[in-house]
C-alpha positions as CSV (number, residue, x, y, z in Angstrom):
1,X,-9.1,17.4,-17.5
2,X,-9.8,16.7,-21.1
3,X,-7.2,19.4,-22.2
4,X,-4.8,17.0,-20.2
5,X,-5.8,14.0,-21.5
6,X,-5.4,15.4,-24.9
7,X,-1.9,16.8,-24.4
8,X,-1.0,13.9,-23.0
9,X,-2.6,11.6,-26.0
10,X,-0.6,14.0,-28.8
11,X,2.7,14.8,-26.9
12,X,3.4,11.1,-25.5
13,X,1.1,8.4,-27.0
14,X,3.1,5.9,-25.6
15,X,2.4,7.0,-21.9
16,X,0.5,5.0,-19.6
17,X,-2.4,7.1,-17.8
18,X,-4.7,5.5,-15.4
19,X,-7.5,7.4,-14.2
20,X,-8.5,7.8,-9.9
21,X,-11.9,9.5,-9.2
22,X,-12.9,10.3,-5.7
23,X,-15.8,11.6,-3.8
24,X,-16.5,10.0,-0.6
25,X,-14.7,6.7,-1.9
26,X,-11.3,6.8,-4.0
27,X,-12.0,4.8,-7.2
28,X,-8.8,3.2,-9.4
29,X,-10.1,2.8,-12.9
30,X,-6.8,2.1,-14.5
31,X,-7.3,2.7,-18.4
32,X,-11.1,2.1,-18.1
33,X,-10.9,-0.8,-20.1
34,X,-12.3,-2.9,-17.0
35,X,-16.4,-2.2,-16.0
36,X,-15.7,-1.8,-12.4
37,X,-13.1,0.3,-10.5
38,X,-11.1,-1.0,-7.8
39,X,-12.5,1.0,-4.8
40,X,-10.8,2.2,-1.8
41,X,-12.9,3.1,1.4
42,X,-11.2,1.9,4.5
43,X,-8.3,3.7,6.2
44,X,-8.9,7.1,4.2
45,X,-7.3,8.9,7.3
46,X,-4.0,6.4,7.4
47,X,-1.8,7.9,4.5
48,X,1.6,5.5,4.8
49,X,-1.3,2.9,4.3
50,X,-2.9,4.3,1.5
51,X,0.5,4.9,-0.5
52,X,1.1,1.1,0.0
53,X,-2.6,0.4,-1.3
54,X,-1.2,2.3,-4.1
55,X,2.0,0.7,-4.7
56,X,0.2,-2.8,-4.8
57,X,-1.7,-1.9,-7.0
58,X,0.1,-0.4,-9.2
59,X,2.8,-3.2,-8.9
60,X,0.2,-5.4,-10.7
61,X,-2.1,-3.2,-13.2
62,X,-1.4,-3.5,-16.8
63,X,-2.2,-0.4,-18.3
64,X,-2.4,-0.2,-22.4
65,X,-0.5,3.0,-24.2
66,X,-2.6,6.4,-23.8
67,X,-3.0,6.2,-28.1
68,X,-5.0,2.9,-27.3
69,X,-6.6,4.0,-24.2
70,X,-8.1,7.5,-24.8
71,X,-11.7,6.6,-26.2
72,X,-12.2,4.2,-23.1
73,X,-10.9,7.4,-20.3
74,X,-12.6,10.1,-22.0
75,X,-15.7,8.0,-22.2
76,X,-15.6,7.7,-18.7
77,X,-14.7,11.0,-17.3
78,X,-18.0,12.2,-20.2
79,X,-19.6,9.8,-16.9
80,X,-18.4,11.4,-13.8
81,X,-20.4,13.1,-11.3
82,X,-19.9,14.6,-8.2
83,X,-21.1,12.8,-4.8
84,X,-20.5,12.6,-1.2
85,X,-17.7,14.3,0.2
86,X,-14.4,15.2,-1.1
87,X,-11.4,12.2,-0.7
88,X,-8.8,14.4,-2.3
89,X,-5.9,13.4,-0.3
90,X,-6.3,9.8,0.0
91,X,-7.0,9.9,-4.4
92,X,-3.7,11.7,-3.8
93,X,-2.1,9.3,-1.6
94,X,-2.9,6.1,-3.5
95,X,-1.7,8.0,-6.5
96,X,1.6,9.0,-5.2
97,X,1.9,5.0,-4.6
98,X,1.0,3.9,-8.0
99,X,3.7,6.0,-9.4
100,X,6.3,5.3,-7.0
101,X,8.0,3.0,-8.3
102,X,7.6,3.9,-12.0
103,X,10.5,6.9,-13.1
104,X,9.5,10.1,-14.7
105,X,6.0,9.5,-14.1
106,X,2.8,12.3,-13.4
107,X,0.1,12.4,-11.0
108,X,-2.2,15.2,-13.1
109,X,-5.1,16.5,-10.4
110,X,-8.3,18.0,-11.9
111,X,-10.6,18.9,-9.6
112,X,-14.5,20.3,-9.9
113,X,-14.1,23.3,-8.5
């Protein structure tokens, strides 16, 4: 994941990255530059739903340049744990939304194992 973030830091520093973690809950942290996530743990098994969850929010986040962003996204994922049980599709799902409607852009998945 930090490989990524790097690569994605020297190769486009204007790019906007926002960060989803996900264990039994899908967390939205945007570029981390907010204390609290915007958590997702209703209708994890409704995927049109989830990519619309997505979409809204990604319709209204204001995400700061990856050059601006890194210290406060690699600080976080230096905080991440694992927990619960694995929401990797619905992470995927609301992803998939907040990209949507924004051309040429990535979802980047890094798993723990």
């Amino acid at each position: 994941a930090r490989r990524q973030l790097d690569r994605l830091k020297i190769e486009h520093p204007n790019k906007k990255v926002a960060l989803v973690t996900f264990g039994s809950t899908v967390y939205v942290w945007g570029d981390c530059h907010a204390d609290r996530p915007q958590s997702y743990n209703t209708n994890l098994d409704n995927y049109d739903a989830l990519i619309q969850m997505g979409r809204d929010y990604g319709s209204t986040i204001d995400l700061g340049f990856i050059e601006n962003t890194f210290a406060d996204i690699d600080t976080k994922m230096d905080g991440l744990s694992t927990a619960g049980s694995t929401a990797l599709g619905p992470a995927l799902a609301i992803s998939a939304g907040i990209v949507a409607d924004s051309p040429e852009s990535e979802v980047v998945l890094c798993t723990d194992g």
